[in-house]
C-alpha positions in Angstrom: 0.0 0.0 0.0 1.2 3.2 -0.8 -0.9 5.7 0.5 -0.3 6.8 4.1 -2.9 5.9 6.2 -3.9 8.0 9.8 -6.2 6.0 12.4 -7.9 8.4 15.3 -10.6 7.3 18.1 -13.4 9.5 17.1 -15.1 9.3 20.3 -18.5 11.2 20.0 -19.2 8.4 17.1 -17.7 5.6 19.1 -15.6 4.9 15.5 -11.9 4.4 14.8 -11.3 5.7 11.6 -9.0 5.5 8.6 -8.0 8.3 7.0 -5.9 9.4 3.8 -5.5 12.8 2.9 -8.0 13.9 5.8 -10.7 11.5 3.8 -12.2 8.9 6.2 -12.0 5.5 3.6 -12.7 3.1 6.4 -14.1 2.7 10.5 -14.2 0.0 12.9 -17.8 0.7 15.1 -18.4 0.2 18.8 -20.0 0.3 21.8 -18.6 1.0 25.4 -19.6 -1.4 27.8 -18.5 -1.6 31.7 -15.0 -2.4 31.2 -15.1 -3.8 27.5 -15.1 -2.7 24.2 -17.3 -4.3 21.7 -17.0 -3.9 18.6 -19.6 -4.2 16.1 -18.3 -3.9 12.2 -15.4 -3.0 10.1 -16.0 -1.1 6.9 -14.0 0.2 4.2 -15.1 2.1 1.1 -15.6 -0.1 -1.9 -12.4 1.8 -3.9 -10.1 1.5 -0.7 -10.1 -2.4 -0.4 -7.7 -4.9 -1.0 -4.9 -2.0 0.0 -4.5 -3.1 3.8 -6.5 -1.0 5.3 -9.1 -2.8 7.4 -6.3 -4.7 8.6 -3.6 -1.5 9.5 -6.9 -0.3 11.0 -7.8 -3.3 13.1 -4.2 -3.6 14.6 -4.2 0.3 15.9 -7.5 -0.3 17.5 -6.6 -3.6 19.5 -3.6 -2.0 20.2 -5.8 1.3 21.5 -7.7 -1.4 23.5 -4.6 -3.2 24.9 -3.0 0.1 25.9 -6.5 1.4 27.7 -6.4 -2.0 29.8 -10.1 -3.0 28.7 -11.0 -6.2 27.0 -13.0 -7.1 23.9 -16.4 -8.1 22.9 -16.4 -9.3 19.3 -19.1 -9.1 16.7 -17.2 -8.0 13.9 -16.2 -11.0 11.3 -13.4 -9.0 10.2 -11.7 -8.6 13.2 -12.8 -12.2 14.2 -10.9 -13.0 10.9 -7.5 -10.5 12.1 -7.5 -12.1 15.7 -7.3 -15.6 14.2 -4.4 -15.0 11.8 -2.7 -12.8 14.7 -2.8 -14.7 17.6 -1.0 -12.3 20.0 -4.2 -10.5 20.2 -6.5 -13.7 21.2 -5.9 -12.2 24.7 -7.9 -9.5 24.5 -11.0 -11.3 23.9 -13.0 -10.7 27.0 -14.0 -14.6 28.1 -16.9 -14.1 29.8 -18.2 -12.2 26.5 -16.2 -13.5 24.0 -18.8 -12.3 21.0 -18.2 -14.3 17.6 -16.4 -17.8 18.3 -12.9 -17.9 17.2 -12.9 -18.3 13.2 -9.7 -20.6 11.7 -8.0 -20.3 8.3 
């Protein structure tokens, strides 16, 4: 990928985004609950996909979530999907609320 790509918490819509060139191209959605974040879908514009960027934007949000101390509720295929093929992050799934079961390539 060649474009540079900036991810920010956009709080007030409970979002991460992607951005290039100040254009949002892609968001993970979620929802705060107690002491877990769950998140609820990935989505990147049509002509963005296939560059990366779901999965640049899915490692800068577990990494948010890691560094804020909270665990995670999955619903989100995609990230089900990034967990599986990066296993350091399997321990951020909260295990009383796990969300989607653990998908396998």
């Amino acid at each position: 990928m060649t474009d540079e790509i900036t991810v920010r918490e956009n709080t007030a819509a409970q979002t991460y985004d992607a951005l290039i060139a100040d254009r949002v191209v892609g968001a993970i959605v979620y929802e705060d609950t107690d002491s877990r974040r769950v998140f609820t879908s990935t989505i990147v514009e049509p002509e963005f996909r296939g560059r990366g960027i779901g999965s640049e934007l899915v490692r800068i949000a577990l990494d948010d979530i890691r560094a804020k101390g909270v665990t995670l509720t999955n619903r989100c295929t995609f990230t089900a999907d990034y967990i599986a093929a990066h296993p350091e992050y399997a321990d951020l799934i909260d295990p009383a609320h796990p969300g989607l079961p653990r998908r396998r390539h």
